[in-house]
C-alpha positions in Angstrom: 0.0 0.0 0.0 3.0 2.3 0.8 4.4 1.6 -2.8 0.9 2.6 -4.4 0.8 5.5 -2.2 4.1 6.4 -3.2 3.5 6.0 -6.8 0.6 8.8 -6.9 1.9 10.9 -5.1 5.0 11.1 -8.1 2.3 10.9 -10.6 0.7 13.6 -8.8 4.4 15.6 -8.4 5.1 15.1 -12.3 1.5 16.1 -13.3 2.0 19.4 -11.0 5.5 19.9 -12.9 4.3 19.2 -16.4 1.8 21.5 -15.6 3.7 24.7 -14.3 6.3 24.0 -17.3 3.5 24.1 -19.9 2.6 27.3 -18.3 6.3 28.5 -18.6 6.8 28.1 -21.7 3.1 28.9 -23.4 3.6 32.6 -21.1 6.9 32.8 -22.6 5.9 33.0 -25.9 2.8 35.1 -25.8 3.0 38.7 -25.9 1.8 41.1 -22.8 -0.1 43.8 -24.2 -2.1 45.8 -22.9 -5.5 46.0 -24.3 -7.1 49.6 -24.6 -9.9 50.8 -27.1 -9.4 51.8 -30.6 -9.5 55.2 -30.0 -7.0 56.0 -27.1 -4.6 53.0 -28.9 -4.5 54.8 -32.2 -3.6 58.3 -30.2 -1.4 56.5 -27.9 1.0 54.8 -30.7 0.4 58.1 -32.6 2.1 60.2 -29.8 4.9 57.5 -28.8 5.8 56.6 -32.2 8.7 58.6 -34.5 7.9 56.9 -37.6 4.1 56.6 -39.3 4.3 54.7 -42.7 2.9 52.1 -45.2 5.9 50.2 -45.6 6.2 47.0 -47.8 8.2 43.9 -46.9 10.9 43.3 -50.3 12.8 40.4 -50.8 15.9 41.7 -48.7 13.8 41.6 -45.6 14.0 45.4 -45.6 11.0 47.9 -45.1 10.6 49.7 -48.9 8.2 53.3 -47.6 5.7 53.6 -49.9 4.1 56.6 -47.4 5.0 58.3 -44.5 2.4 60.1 -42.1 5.0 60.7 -39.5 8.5 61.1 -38.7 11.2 62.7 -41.1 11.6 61.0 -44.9 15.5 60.1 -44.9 17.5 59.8 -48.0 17.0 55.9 -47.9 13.9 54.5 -49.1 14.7 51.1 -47.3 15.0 50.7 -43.5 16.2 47.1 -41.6 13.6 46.5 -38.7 13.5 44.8 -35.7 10.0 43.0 -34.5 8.6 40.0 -33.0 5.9 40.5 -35.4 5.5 38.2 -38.7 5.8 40.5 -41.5 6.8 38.4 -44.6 7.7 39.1 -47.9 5.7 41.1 -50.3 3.4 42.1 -47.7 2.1 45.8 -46.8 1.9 46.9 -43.2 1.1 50.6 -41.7 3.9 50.5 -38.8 4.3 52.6 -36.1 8.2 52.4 -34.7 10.9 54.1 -33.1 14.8 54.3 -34.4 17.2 52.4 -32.2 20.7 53.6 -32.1 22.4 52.1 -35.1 19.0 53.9 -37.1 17.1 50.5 -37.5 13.1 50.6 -37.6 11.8 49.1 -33.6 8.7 47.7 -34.1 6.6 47.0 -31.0 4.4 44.0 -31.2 2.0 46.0 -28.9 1.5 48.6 -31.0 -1.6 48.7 -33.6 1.3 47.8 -36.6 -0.9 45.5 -38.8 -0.5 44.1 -42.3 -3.2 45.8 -44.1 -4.2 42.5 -45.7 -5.4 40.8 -42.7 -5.8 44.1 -40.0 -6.9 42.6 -37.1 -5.5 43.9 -34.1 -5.1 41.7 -31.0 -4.5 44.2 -28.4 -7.5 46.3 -28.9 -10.6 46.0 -27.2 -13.0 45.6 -29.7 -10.9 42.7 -31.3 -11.0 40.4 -29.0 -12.0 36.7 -30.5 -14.8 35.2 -28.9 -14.5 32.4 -26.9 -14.3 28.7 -29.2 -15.5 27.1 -25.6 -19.0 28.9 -25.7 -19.8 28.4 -29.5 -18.3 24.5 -28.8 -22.2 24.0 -29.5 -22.9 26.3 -32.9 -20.2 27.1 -34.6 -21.8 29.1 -37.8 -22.3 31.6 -34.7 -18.9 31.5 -33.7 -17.8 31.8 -37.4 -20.4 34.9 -38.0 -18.6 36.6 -34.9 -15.2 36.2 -36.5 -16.7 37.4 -40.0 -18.0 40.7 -38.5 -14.5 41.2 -36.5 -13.0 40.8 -39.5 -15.2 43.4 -41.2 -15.0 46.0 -38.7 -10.8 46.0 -38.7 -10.8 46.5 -42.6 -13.8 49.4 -41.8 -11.4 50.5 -38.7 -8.2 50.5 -40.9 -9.8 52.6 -43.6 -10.7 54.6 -41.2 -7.2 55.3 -39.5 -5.4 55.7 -43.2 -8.0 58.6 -43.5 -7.4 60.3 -39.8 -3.2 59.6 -40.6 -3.8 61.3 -44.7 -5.6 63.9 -43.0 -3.3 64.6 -39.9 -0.6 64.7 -42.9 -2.5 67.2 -44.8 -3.3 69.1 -41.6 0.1 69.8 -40.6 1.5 70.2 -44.1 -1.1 73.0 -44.5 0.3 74.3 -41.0 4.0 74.6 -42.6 2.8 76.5 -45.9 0.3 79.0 -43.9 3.6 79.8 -41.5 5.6 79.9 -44.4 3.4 82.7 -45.7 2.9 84.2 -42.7 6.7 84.8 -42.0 7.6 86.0 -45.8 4.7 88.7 -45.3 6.2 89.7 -41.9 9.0 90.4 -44.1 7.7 92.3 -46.7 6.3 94.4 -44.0 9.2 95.1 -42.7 11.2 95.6 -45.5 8.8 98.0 -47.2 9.1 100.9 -45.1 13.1 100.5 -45.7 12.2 100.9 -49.5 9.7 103.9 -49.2 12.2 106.0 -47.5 
């Protein structure tokens, strides 16, 4: 009876183990974001981010800009990058990153950086994938959840490309109105020079 006793109680020891190293290593590889709504994610990563751009993935593993809607447009075209993210050849992503020292492109997995192809965001709020365990019994109604996620982050990504293009034209109209605004200064002050 000893020996039986024994015997579960090592069972129960390498169950316990098994467990807390399944745990280990499925926490280890998942990413710890914190969820926030669209809204205060999109002006969050706006403010905290240098660079803003619809980037494509070329065959070098470098970022080709197509677009910028933040940060300054250097003499390359072509950045290297650094992410945890999946972003595979060919495919366009809107990123939102910071330069690290040796002027690589940091892209944070918890930022809304999405392939425009398949934009669904994990992070925010109104993403979040319903539950497989409580549509175990009816999946079409699990599927039509998916469906109409799926729809509202192509709706929601259309939607930020339109606030960045206009936050661009915004503060590119801001430049050319200052731009006028100091050269008539100028003329104002240089006129009564020329009348006397």
């Amino acid at each position: 009876m000893d020996e039986k006793l024994i015997s579960r109680k090592m069972s129960f020891n390498k169950f316990v183990l098994s467990l807390f190293f399944l745990f280990f290593i499925l926490n280890s590889y998942a990413f710890d974001c914190k969820t926030e709504g669209l809204m205060m994610s999109r002006y969050v990563n706006y403010s905290q981010s240098e660079v803003i751009a619809l980037c494509k993935v070329n065959s070098n593993g470098f970022l080709d800009i197509i677009e910028y809607f933040k940060g300054e447009l250097n003499k390359e075209s072509s950045f290297s990058f650094k992410t945890k993210l999946n972003l595979n050849k060919d495919e366009i992503w809107l990123i939102y990153a910071k330069y690290n020292k040796d002027n690589e492109l940091l892209i944070d997995e918890c930022s809304i950086s999405r392939n425009i192809q398949k934009p669904f965001l994990v992070n925010v709020a109104e993403y979040n994938p319903p539950s497989p365990v409580l549509y175990k019994e009816n999946q079409l109604l699990f599927e039509n959840k998916m469906d109409s996620i799926k729809q509202l982050s192509f709706i929601d990504l259309n939607n930020e490309l339109l606030w960045l293009y206009s936050r661009k034209q915004n503060k590119n109209l801001k430049l050319l109105l200052k731009k006028k605004n100091d050269t008539s200064k100028l003329s104002i002050k240089i006129c009564p020079f020329i009348e006397k």
